[in-house]
ROSE-4610 file (N, C-alpha, C; in Angstrom, 1 decimal, always signed):
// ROSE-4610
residu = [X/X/X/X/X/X/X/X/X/X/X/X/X/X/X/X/X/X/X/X/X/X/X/X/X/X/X/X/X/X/X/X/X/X/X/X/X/X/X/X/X/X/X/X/X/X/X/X/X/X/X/X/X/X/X/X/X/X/X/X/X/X/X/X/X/X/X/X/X/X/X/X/X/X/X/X/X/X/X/X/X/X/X/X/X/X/X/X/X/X/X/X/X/X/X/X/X/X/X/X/X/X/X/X/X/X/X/X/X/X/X/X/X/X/X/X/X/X/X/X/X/X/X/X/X/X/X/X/X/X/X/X/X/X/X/X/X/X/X/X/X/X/X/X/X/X/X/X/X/X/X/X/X/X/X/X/X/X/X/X/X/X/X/X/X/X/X/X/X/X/X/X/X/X/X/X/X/X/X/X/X/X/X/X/X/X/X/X/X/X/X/X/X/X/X/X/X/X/X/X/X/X/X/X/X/X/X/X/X/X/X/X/X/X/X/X/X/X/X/X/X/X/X/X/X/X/X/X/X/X/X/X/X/X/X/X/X/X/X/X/X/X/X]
num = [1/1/1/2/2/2/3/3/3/4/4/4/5/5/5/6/6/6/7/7/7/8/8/8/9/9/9/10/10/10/11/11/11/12/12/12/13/13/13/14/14/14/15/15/15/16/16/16/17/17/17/18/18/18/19/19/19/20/20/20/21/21/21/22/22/22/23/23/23/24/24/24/25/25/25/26/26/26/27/27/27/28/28/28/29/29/29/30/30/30/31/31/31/32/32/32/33/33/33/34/34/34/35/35/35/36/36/36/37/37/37/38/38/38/39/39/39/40/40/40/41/41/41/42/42/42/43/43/43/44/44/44/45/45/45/46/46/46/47/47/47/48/48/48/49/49/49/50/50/50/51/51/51/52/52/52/53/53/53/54/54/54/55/55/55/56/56/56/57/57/57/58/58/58/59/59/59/60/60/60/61/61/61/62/62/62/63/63/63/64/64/64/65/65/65/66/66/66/67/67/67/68/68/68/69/69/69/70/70/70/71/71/71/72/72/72/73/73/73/74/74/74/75/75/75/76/76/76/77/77/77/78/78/78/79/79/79/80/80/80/81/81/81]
x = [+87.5/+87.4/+87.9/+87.4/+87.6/+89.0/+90.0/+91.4/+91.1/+90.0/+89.9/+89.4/+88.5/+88.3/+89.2/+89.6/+91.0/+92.1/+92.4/+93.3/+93.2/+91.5/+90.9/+91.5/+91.3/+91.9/+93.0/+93.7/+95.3/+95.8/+95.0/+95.1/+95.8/+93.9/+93.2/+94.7/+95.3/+96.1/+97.5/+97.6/+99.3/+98.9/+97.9/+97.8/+97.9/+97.3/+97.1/+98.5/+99.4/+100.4/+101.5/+101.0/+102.0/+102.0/+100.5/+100.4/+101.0/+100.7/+101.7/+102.7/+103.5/+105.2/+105.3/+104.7/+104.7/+104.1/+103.5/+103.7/+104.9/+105.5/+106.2/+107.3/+107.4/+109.2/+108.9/+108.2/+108.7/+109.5/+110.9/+111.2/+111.3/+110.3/+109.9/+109.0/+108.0/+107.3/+106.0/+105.0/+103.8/+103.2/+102.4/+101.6/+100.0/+98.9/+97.8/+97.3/+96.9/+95.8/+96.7/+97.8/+98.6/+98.4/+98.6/+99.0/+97.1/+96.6/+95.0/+94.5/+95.0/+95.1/+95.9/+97.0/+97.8/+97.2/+96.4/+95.8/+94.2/+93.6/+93.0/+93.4/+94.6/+95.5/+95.5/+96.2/+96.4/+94.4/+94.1/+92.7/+92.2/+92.1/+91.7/+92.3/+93.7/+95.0/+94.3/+93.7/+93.4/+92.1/+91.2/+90.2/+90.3/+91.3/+91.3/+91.9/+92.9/+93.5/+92.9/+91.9/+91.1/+90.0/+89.6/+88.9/+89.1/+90.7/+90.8/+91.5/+91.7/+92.2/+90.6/+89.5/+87.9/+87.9/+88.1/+87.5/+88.6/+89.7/+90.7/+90.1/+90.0/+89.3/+87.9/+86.9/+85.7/+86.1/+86.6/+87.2/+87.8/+88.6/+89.3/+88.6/+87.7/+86.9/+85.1/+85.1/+84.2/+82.7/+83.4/+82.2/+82.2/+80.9/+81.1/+81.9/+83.3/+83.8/+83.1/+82.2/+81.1/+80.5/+80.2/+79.7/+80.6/+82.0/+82.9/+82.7/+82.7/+82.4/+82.8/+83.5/+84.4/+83.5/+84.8/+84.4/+84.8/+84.3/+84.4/+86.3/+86.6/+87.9/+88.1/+87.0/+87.5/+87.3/+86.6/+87.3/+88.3/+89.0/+90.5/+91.2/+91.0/+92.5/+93.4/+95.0/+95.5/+96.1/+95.5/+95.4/+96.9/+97.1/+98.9/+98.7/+99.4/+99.6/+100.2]
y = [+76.0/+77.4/+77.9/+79.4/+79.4/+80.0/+80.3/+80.7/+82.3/+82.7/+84.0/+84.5/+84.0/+84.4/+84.0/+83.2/+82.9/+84.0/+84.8/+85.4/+86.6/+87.1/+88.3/+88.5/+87.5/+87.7/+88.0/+86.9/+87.4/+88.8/+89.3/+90.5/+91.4/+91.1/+91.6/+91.9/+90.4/+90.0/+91.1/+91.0/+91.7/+93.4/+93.9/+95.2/+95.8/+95.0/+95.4/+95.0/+94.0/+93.9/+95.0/+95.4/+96.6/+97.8/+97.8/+99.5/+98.9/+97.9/+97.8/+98.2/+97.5/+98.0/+98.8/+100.0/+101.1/+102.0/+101.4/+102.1/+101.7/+100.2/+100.1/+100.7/+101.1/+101.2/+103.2/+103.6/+105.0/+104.9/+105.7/+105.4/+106.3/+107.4/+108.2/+107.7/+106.4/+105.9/+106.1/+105.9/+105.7/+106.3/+107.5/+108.8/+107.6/+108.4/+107.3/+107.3/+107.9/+107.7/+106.3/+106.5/+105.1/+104.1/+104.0/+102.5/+101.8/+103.3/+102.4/+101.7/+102.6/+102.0/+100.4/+100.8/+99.6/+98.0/+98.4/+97.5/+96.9/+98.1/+97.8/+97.1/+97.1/+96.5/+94.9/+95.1/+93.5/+92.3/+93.3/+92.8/+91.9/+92.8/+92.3/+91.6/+91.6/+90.3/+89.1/+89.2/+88.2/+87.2/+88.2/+87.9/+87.7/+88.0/+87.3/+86.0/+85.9/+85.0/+83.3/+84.0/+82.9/+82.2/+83.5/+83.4/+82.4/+82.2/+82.0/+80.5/+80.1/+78.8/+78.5/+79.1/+78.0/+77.8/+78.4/+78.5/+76.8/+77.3/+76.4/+74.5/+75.0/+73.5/+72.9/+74.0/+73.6/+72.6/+73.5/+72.9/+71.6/+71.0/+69.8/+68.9/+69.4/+68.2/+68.2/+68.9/+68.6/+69.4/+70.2/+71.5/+72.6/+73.3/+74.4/+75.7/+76.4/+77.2/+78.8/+78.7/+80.1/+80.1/+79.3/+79.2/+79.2/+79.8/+80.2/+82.0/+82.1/+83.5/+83.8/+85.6/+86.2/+86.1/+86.2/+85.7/+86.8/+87.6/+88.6/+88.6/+90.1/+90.1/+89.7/+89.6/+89.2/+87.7/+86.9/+85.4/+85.0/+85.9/+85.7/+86.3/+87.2/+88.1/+86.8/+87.3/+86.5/+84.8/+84.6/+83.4/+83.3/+82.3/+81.9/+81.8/+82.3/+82.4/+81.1]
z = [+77.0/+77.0/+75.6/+75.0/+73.9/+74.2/+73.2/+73.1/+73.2/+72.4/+72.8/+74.1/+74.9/+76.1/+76.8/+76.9/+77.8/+77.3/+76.2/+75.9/+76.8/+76.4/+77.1/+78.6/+79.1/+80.9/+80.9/+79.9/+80.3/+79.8/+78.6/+78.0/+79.3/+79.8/+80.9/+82.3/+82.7/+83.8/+83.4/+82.3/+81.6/+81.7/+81.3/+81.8/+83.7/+84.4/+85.3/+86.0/+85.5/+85.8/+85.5/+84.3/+83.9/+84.8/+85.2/+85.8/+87.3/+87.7/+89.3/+88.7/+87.9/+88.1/+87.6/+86.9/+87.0/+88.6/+88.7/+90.2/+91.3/+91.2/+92.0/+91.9/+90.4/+89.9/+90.0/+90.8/+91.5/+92.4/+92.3/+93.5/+94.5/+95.0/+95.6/+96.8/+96.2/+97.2/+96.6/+97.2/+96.8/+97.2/+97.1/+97.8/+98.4/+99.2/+99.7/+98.3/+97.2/+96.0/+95.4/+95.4/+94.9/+95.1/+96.9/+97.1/+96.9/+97.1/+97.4/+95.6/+94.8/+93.4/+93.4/+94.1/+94.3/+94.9/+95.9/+96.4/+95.7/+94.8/+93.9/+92.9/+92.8/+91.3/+91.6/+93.0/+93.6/+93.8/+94.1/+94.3/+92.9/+92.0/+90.4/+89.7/+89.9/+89.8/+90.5/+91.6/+91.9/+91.6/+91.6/+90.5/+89.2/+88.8/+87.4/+87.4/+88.2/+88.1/+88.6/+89.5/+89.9/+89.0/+88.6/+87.0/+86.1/+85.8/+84.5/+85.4/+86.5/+87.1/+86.5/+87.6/+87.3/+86.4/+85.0/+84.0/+83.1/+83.7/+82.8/+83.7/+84.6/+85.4/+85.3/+85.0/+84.5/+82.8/+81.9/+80.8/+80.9/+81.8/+82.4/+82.6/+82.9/+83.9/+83.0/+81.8/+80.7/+81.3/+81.8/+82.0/+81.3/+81.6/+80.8/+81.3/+80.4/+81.3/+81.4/+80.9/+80.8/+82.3/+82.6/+84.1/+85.2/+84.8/+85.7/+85.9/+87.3/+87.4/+88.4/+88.6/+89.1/+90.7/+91.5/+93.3/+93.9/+95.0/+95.5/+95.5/+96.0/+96.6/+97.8/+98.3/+99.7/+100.1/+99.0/+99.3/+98.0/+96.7/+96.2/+97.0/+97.8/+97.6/+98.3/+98.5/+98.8/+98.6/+97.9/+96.8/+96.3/+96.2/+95.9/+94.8/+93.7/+92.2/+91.7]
């Protein structure tokens, strides 16, 4: 995998990580437009993260990691980090 597309995700991973704890660190609570952002946030955390596991294992194992591609939310979500 090249250093720069691998960087991209994580670019990618560290932003969406930011705006969670920016949402989490209200301490009023989370209005509904929030948490549904919030659960949006968690969703594409996991899509990326899954992303960049294929991509780093296709690489491993002497494949191409271009041919790793993002999998719905509803077979990452939930995925142990």
């Amino acid at each position: 995998m090249s250093d720069s597309e691998e960087q991209d995700i994580l670019t990618t991973i560290r932003g969406l990580i930011d705006e969670e704890n920016a949402l989490r660190s209200d301490s009023e609570g989370l209005d509904p437009n929030e948490r549904g952002r919030m659960k949006d946030l968690q969703g594409a955390l996991d899509q990326c993260w899954d992303l960049l596991r294929q991509r780093r294992a296709k690489s491993e194992f002497g494949q191409d990691p271009d041919e790793a591609r993002a999998r719905p939310v509803s077979e990452v979500e939930n995925y142990r980090q």
